[in-house]
C-alpha atoms as a printed R data frame, in Angstrom:
    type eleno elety resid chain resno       x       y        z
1   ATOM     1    CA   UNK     A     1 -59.558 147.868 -133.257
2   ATOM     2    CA   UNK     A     2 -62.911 146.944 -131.556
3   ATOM     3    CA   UNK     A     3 -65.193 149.305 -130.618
4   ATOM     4    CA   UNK     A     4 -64.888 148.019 -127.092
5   ATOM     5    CA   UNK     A     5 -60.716 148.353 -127.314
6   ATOM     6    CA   UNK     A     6 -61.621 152.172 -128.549
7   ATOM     7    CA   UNK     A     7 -63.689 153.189 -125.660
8   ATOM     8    CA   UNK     A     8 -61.431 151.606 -123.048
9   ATOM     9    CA   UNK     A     9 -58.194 153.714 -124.980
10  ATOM    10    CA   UNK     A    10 -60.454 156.732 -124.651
11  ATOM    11    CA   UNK     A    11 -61.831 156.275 -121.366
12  ATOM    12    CA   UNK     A    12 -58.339 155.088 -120.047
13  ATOM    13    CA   UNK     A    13 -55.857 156.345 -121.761
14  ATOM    14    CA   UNK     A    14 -52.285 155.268 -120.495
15  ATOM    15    CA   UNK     A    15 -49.618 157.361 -119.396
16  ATOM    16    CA   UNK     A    16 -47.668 157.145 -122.273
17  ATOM    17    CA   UNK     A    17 -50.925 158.565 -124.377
18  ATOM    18    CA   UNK     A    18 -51.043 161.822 -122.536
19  ATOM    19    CA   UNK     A    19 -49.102 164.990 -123.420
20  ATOM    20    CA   UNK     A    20 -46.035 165.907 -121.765
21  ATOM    21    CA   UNK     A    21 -46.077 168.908 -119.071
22  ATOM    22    CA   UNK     A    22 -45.058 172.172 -120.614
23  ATOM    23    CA   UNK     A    23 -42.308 172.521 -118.410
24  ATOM    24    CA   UNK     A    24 -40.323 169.263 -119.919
25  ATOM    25    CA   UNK     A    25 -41.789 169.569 -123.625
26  ATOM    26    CA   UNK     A    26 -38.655 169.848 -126.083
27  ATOM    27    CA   UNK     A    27 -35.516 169.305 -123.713
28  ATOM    28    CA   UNK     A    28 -32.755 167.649 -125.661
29  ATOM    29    CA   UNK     A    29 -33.026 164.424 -126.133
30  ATOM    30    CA   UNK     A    30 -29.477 163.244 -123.898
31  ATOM    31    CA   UNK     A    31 -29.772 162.821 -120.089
32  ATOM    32    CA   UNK     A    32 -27.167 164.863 -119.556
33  ATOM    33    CA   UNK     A    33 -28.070 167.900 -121.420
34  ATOM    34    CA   UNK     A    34 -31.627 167.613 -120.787
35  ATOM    35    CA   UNK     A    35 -31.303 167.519 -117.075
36  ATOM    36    CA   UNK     A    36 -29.120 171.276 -117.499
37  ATOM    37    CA   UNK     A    37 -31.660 172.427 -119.482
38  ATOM    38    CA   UNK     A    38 -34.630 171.764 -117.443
39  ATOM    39    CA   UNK     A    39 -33.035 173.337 -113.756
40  ATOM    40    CA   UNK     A    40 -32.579 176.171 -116.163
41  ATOM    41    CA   UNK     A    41 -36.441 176.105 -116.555
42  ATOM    42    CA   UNK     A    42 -36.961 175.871 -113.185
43  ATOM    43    CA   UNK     A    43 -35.166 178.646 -112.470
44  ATOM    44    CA   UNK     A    44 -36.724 180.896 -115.009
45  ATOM    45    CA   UNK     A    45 -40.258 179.472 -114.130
46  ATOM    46    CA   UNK     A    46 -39.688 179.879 -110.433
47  ATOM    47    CA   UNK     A    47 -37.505 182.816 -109.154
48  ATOM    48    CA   UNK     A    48 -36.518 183.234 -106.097
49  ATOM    49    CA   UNK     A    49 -39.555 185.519 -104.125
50  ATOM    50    CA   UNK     A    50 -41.755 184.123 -106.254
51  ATOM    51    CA   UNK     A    51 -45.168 182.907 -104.748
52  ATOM    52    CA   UNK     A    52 -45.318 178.862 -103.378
53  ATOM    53    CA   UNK     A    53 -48.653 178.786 -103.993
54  ATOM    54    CA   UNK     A    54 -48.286 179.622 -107.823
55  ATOM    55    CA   UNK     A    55 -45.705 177.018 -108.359
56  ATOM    56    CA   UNK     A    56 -47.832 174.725 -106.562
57  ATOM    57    CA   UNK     A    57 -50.747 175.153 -108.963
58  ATOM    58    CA   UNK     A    58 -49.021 175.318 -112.093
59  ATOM    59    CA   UNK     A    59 -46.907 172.091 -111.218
60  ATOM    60    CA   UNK     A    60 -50.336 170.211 -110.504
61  ATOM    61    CA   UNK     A    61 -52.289 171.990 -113.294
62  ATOM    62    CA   UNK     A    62 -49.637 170.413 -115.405
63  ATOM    63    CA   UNK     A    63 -49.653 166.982 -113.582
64  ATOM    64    CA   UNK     A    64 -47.055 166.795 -111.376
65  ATOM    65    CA   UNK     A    65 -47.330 165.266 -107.882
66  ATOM    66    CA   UNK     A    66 -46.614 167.727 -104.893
67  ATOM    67    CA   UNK     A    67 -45.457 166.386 -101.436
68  ATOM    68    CA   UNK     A    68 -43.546 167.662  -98.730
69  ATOM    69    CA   UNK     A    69 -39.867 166.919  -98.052
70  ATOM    70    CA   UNK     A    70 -39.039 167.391  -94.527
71  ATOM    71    CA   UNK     A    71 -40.312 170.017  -92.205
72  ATOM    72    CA   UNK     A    72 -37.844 173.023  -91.344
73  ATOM    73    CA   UNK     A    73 -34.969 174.137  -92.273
74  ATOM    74    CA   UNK     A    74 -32.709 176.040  -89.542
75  ATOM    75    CA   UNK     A    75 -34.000 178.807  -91.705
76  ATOM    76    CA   UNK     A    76 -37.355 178.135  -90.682
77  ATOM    77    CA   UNK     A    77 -38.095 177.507  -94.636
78  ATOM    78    CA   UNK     A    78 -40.048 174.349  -95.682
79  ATOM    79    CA   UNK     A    79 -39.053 171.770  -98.073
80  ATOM    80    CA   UNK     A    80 -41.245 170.356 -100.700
81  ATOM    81    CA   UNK     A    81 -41.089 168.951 -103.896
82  ATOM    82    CA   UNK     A    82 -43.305 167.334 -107.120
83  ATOM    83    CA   UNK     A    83 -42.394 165.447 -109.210
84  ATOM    84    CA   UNK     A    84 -44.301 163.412 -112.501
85  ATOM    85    CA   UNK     A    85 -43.441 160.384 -114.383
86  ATOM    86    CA   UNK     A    86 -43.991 159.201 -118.031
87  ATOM    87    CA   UNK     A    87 -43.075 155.908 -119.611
88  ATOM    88    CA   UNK     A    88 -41.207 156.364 -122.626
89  ATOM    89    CA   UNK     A    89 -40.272 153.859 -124.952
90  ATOM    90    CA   UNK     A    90 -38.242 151.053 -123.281
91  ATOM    91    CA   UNK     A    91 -37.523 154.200 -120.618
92  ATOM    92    CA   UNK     A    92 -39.535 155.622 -117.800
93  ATOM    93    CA   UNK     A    93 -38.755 159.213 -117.584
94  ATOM    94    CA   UNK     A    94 -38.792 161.758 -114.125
95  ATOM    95    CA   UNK     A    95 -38.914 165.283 -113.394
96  ATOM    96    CA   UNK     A    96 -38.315 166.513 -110.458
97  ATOM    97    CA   UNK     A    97 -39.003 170.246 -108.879
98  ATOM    98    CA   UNK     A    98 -37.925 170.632 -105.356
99  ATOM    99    CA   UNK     A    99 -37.959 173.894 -103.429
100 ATOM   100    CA   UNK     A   100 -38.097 175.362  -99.922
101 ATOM   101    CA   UNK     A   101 -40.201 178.890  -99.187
102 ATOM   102    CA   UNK     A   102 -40.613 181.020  -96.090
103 ATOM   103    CA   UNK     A   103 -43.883 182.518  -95.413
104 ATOM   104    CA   UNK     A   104 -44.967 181.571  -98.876
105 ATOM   105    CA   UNK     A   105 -42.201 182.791 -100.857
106 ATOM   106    CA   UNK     A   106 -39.900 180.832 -102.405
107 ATOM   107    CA   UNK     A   107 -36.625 180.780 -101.074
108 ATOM   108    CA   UNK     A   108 -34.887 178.393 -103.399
109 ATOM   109    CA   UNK     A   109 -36.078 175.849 -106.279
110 ATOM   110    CA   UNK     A   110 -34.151 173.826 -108.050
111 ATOM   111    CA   UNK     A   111 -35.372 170.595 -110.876
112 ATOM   112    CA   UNK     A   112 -33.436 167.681 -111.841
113 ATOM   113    CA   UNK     A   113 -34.888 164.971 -114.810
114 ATOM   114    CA   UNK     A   114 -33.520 161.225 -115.588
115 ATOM   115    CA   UNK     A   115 -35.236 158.234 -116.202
116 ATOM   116    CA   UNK     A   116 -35.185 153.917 -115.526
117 ATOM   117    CA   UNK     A   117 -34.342 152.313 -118.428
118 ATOM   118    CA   UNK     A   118 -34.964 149.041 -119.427
């Protein structure tokens, strides 16, 4: 490797190169069961009256992209979700969070995984 292929690797490392969130590291390796296993985590990681602006931080801390869904529910609850992508292989992988909270409490949260492949 050149010294100028180095630097550009370090300076710009690609997606692939960069660790996986905790929240996905280790599912199982099927769709399927890996999908199961990660609303689990969401669960756990996000209970219900839990603070939104917690989950919000920890899902960016750990590189996920946060956007808003829709605006109110007839519960008056907003929508929102984040979500982060990785190329894997000949597969690009996505995790999904999506919840709604009221007053900045969560309300509900769910997470669902899959990914394009070639």
């Amino acid at each position: 490797m050149t010294l100028v292929a180095g630097l550009a690797m370090v300076l710009h490392p690609s997606r692939q190169d960069l660790p996986r969130p905790a929240l996905v590291r280790g599912l199982p390796a099927r769709f399927a069961d890996a999908d199961s296993a990660f609303r689990a985590r969401v669960a756990e990681a996000f209970p219900l009256g839990s603070s939104e602006e917690i989950l919000i931080r920890r899902l960016r801390g750990e590189g996920f992209d946060v956007h808003a869904l829709d605006r109110r529910g007839s519960d008056r609850s907003e929508a929102r979700g984040a979500s982060v992508s990785l190329p894997s292989s000949a597969c690009t992988l996505t995790w999904r969070v999506r919840w709604r909270a009221q007053a900045g409490t969560i309300v509900s949260a769910s997470g669902d995984y899959g990914g394009t492949c070639l």
